[in-house]
C-alpha positions as CSV (number, residue, x, y, z in Angstrom):
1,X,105.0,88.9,101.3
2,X,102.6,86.0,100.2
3,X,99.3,86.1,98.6
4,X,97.8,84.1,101.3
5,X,98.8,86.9,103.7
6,X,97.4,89.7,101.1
7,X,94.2,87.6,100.5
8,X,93.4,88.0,104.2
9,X,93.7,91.5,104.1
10,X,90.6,94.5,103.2
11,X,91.2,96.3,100.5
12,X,91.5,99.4,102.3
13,X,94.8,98.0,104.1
14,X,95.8,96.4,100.6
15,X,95.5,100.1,98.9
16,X,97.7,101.7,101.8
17,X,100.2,98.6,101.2
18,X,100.1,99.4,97.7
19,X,101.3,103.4,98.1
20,X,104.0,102.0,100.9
21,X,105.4,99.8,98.1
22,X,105.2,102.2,95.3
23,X,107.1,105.0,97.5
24,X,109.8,102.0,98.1
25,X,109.8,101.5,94.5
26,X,110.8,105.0,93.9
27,X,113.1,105.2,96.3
28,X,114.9,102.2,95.3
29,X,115.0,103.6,92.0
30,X,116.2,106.7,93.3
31,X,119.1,105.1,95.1
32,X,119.8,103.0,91.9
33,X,120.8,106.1,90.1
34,X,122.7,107.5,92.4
35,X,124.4,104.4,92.9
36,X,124.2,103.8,96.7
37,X,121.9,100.7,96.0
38,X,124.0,97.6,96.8
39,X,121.1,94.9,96.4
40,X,119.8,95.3,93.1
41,X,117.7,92.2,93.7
42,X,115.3,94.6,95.6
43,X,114.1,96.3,93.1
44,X,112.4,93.0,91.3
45,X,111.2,91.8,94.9
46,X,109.4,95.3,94.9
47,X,107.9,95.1,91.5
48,X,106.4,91.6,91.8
49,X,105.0,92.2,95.4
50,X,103.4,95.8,93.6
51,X,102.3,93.4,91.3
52,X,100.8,90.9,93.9
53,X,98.9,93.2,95.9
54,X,97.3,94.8,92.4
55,X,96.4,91.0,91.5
56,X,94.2,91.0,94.4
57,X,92.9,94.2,94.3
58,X,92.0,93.2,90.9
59,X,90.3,89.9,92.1
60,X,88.6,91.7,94.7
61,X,86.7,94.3,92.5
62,X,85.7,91.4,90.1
63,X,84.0,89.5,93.1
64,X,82.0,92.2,93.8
């Protein structure tokens, strides 16, 4: 997922992305510790797009 993408979206459909992506986050941490998690290279792909979409949440509320 790119910020150009995210940028295009309300913040309305950026909040739901956010939850989706925080649920995916637990889960992956879940699987993590039960060791069924073969690609641990999800879990930072995860954090940095959470970390994306708060960016421009963030970027949002200041233009307001």
């Amino acid at each position: 997922m790119k910020a150009k993408e995210l940028r295009a979206k309300q913040t309305a459909e950026l909040e739901s992305e956010l939850i989706d992506l925080l649920k995916a986050q637990f889960s992956l941490r879940m699987q993590l510790a039960t060791q069924q998690l073969n690609n641990n290279s999800q879990i930072v792909k995860t954090r940095r797009d959470i970390a994306r979409v708060r960016t421009i949440l963030a970027e949002k509320a200041a233009a307001k």
